[in-house]
Each structure stands twice: as C-alpha cells, then as structure tokens.
C-alpha angles and dihedrals in degrees: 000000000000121000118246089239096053090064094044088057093050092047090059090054100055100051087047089061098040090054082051100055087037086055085054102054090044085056091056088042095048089043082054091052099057090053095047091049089048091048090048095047081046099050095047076061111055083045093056090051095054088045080052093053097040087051098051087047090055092046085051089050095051090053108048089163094065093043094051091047082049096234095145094057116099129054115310124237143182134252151126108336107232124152105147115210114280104029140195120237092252094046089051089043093060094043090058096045090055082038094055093041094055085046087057094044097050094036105042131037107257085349108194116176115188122168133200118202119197119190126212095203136023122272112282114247097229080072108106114178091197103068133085113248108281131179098205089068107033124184115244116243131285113272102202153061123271127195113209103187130185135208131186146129131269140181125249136163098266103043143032093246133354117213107230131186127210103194106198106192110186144125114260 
C-alpha cells in the first residue's frame, strides 16, 4: 500500500512542471505579439502612404494649369502655409505641394513625397499662368503620366528602421 505523503509529493511536482511549460508557451505568445504588433503598425503605414499618394494625385487633378506648367514636380517641402484667397495656379500649386510634405512628416517616420510628371504633348496655348482660376476657361486635361513616389522608414526584426518606397503612377 502507498503512503498519503508519497502522493502529495508527487502532486507538487506535477503542477510545478505544468506552470513551467505553461511559462514557456506565454513567452511564445508574448515573442508573437511583438511581431504582430510591429507587422500591424507596418502595415497602417504603408496604407497611409498610398492614401498620401492618392491624395496628392487628386490635388494635382483639381488644378490642370499647374500640372501642365509643371509646378508639382520636385521634392516637397515643407514650409509656411500661404495661399491667399483667391490664388493663382502657381500659388495653389505651391500650397499643396508644403501642405503634402507636413502630411508626410507627421504621418510617416522620416516621411519624404517627390513626384515626376511626364507630358505626352506640349502645353496648350489657351493656358494662360497668369489667370485666377476661372471656370468659364478650364484647362484640358492632363495628357501624361505622373509618378507620385513615397519614402519613409519603417521598423522590422533585423534593423532599427528599414527605408520603404510606394511608387503611384497615374495620370492626374
């Protein structure tokens, strides 16, 4: 016949080892969580950038005079916001370009937005750069191809930060 403390003993150690294996498998869960976390925040990210890039596209679409006199294309930066009402092209233009670049800077790490028109076609003579925006005398549309491109830094296992690009080719 066994002895009661025999089984008591024999009890402890059961549940000792079955909290240690269960240590084990909350620290796989826990490591999986951290990456999770990191592959979400990445992918809000590289979603922002496209919305970015989608957004710059459509401000470029609302103003055809400054995308035929080229005016978005170059690096955006930012700057003091100033577009007094009412505006020239080239003075809208400019606005939207400061206004894309501190989107990218509070939205993405080390956010930098640069874009690249190409026309097909030379700029129609009815443009004129000089006028206010006018309904009565729109500008066609754009015949061309821009490429609204977007860099900024994002985290991964191996490295403190990992530089990515979101390339938009469209025509505005």
């Amino acid at each position: 016949m066994k002895s009661l403390s025999a089984e008591k003993g024999f009890t402890l150690l059961e549940v000792l080892i079955a909290v240690l294996v269960f240590s084990f498998g909350l620290l796989g869960i826990a490591g999986m969580m951290t990456i999770s976390v990191k592959s979400n925040h990445n992918g809000y990210l590289r979603s922002q950038a496209s919305f970015l890039a989608e957004n710059m596209m459509d401000r470029m679409r609302a103003n055809p005079t400054a995308l035929w006199n080229d005016w978005y294309a170059g690096t955006a930066a930012q700057g003091a916001l100033n577009c007094n009402s009412p505006c020239d092209y080239q003075a809208l233009a400019a606005y939207d370009m400061q206004a894309w670049a501190d989107s990218l800077a509070v939205t993405l790490p080390n956010g930098v937005g640069t874009i690249n028109c190409v026309a097909n076609s030379a700029l129609p003579s009815t443009i004129v750069s000089a006028d206010l925006p006018s309904i009565w005398f729109p500008a066609p549309p754009y015949d061309g191809v821009c490429t609204v491109t977007v860099i900024w830094d994002e985290s991964n296992r191996t490295s403190a930060a990992d530089q990515q690009t979101m390339i938009l080719v469209g025509q505005p």
